[in-house]
N, C-alpha and C positions, 0 to 999 in steps of 0.2 A: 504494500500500500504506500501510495507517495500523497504528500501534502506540502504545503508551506512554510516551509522555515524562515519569521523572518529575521536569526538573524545566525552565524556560524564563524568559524573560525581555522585557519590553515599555520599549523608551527611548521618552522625552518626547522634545518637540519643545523647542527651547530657548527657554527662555523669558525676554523680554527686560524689565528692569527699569525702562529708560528713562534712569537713570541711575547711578551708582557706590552701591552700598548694602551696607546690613553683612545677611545672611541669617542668620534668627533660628530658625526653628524649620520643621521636619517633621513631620506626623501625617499621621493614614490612619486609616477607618474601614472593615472590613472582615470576612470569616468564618473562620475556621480552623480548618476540623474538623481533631479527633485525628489525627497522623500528616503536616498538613501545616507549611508555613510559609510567609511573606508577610514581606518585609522591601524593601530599598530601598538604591542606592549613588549619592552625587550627585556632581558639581563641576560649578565655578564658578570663571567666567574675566573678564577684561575687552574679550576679542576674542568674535564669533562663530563664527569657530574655535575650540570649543574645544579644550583640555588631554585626553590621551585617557589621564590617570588619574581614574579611579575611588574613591573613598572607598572607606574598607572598610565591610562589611555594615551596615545599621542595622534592629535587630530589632526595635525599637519604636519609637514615638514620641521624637523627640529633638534636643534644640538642637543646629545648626548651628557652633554657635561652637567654630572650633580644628579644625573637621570641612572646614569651605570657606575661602581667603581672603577677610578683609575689604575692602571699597572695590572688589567687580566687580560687573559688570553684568548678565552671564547667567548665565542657572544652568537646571542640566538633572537631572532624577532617570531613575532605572533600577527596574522594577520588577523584584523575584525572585523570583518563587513555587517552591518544591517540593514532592513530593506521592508518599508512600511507596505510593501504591494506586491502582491505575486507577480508583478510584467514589469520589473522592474528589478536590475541586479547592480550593485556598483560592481567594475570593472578594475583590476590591478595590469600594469601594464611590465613595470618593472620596480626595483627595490635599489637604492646605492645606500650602503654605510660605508662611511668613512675613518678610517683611523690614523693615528702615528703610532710606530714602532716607542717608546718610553726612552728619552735620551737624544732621539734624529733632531729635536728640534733645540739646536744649543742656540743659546742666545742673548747670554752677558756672561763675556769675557774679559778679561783688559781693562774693565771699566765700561766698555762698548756694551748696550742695550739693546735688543730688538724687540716689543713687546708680542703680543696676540695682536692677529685682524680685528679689526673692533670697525662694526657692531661683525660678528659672524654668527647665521648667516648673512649675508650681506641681500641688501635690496636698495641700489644705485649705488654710491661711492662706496670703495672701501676705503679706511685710512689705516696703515704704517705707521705706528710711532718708535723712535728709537732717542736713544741717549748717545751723546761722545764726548768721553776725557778730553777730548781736542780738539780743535779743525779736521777734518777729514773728508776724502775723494771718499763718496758713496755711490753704489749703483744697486739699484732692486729691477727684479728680473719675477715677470711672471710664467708661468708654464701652465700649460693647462693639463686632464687627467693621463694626456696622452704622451706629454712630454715635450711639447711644440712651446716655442717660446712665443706669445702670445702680446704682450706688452714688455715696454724697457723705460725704465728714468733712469737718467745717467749716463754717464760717472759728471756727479757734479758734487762741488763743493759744497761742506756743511759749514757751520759753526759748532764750538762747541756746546754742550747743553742739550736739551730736549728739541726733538723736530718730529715734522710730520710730513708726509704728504697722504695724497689722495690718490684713486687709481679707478677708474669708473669705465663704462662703457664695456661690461662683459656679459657675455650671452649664462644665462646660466647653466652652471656645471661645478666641480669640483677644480681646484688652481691652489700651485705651492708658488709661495712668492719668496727669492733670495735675495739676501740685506748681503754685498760684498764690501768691504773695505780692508786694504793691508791685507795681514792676514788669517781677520777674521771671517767667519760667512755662516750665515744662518738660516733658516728657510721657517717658516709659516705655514697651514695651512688653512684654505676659507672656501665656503661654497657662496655663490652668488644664487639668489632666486628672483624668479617674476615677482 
């Protein structure tokens, strides 16, 4: 006998990072007619057993951070669909999480700074902040998921002290951004969305 379910649920397979990393960010691309909903509950553990709690709901796209512990290694999403109408289903199309490996992202050395993307995720500009001991020749270099270098500021002169810029005009997706100077170098990571 079949009937209506209106609402159901699909766990992943857990997915293994290879090693200790900080998990950065959730999206999904997907349908949502009038009446339904598509959202998402994750954790993340440092056994393969995991933790059998659950995050609360995530109804959009959204950073990980404070959502999962830092420094594990598996991590597993839940999909949620519901759906007020039997002729009607939301639709998932695909899923990206994002992480850093714990340590890839060094970023005060020497006295030199790089902070976080801020806001991440990003919707219009992103901004760069950093610090320097000194005068310093800086160049930031962005890369998109695939490794294409995608934008460049620089190498231009700073002052010493706190700076910023800005970096706008990216289609969304995933993007590691590097802070070079001397012989420092650090990288970032940020997703931009609609």
């Amino acid at each position: 006998m079949t009937g209506f379910a209106s609402d159901g649920s699909v766990t992943s397979s857990i997915l293994d990072a290879g090693e200790s990393c900080e998990w950065l960010y959730i999206s999904w691309n997907g349908s949502q007619p009038m009446g339904t909903t598509l959202g998402f509950q994750v954790r993340a553990s440092s056994s393969p057993a995991m933790p059998s709690n659950w995050s609360d709901p995530l109804w959009m796209p959204s950073s990980l951070a404070g959502v999962v512990p830092e420094g594990t290694r598996y991590f597993q999403y839940r999909l949620l669909m519901d759906s007020g109408f039997p002729q009607l289903t939301p639709e998932l199309y695909d899923v990206q999480v994002t992480w850093d490996p714990v340590g890839i992202e060094h970023g005060d050395e020497g006295g030199i700074s790089f902070d976080p993307v801020s806001p991440n995720p990003v919707h219009g500009c992103a901004f760069l902040s950093f610090d320097l001991p000194a005068p310093e020749t800086v160049e930031f270099d962005v890369f998109d998921s695939s490794g294409r270098l995608v934008a460049s500021r620089g190498p231009q002169e700073y002052a010493q002290g706190d700076g910023s810029i800005g970096i706008g005009d990216l289609p969304p997706g995933v993007y590691s951004v590097v802070m070079v100077t001397g012989d420092f170098r650090a990288s970032r990571r940020f997703v931009v969305i609609d």
